[in-house]
C-alpha positions in Angstrom: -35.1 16.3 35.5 -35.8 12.7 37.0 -32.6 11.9 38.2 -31.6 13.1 41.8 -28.4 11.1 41.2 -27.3 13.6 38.6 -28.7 16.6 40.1 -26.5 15.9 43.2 -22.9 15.3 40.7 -23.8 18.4 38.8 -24.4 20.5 41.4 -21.5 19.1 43.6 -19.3 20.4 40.9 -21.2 24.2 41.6 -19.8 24.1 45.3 -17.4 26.8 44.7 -20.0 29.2 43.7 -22.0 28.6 47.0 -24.6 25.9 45.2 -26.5 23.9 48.1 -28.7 20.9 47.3 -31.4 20.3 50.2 -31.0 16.3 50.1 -34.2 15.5 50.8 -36.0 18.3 48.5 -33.6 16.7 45.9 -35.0 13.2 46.4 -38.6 14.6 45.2 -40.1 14.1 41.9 -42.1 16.6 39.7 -45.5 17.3 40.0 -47.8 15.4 38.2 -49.9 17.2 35.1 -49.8 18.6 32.3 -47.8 21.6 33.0 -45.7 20.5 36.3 -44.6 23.3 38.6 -40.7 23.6 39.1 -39.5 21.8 42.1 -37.1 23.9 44.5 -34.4 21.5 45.7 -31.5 24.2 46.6 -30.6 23.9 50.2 -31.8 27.8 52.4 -28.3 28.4 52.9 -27.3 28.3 49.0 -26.3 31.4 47.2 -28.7 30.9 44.4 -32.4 29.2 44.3 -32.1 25.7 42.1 -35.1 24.5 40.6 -35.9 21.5 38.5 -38.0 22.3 35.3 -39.9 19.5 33.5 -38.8 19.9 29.9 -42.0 18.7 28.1 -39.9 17.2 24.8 -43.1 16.0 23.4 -44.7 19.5 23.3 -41.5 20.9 21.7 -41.9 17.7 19.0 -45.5 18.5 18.3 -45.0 22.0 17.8 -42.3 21.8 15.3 -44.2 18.9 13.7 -47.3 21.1 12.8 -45.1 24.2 11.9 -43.4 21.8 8.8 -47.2 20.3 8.0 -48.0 23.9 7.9 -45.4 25.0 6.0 -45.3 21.8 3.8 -49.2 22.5 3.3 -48.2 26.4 2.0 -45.8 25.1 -0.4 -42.9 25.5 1.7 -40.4 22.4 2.6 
């Protein structure tokens, strides 16, 4: 999600299906926030829209945290 590096060699290898990276959407970062809107970095003339979507791994850790300190707490785990 932060590298534009990447996002170009991934995509690059999508040509074939009609992929298009706007180079200077691509350069852009995320949104700040807490929830950061997806960032649209496919070029108009791509065949599909290509978005970058923050992945928010520390929500995802603190969920899954309090789900086994719940269970833990029920006599699970």
């Amino acid at each position: 999600e932060n590298s534009p590096v990447l996002r170009e060699r991934i995509v690059g290898g999508l040509g074939l299906l009609g992929l298009k990276l706007d180079p200077s959407a691509n350069r852009n970062r995320l949104p700040g926030g807490d929830v950061p809107k997806p960032l649209r970095v496919s070029a108009a003339d791509s065949s599909a829209t290509i978005l970058v979507v923050g992945a928010r791994e520390d929500w995802v850790i603190a969920r899954e945290t309090a789900c086994l300190m719940w269970r833990e707490g029920q006599g699970g785990v």
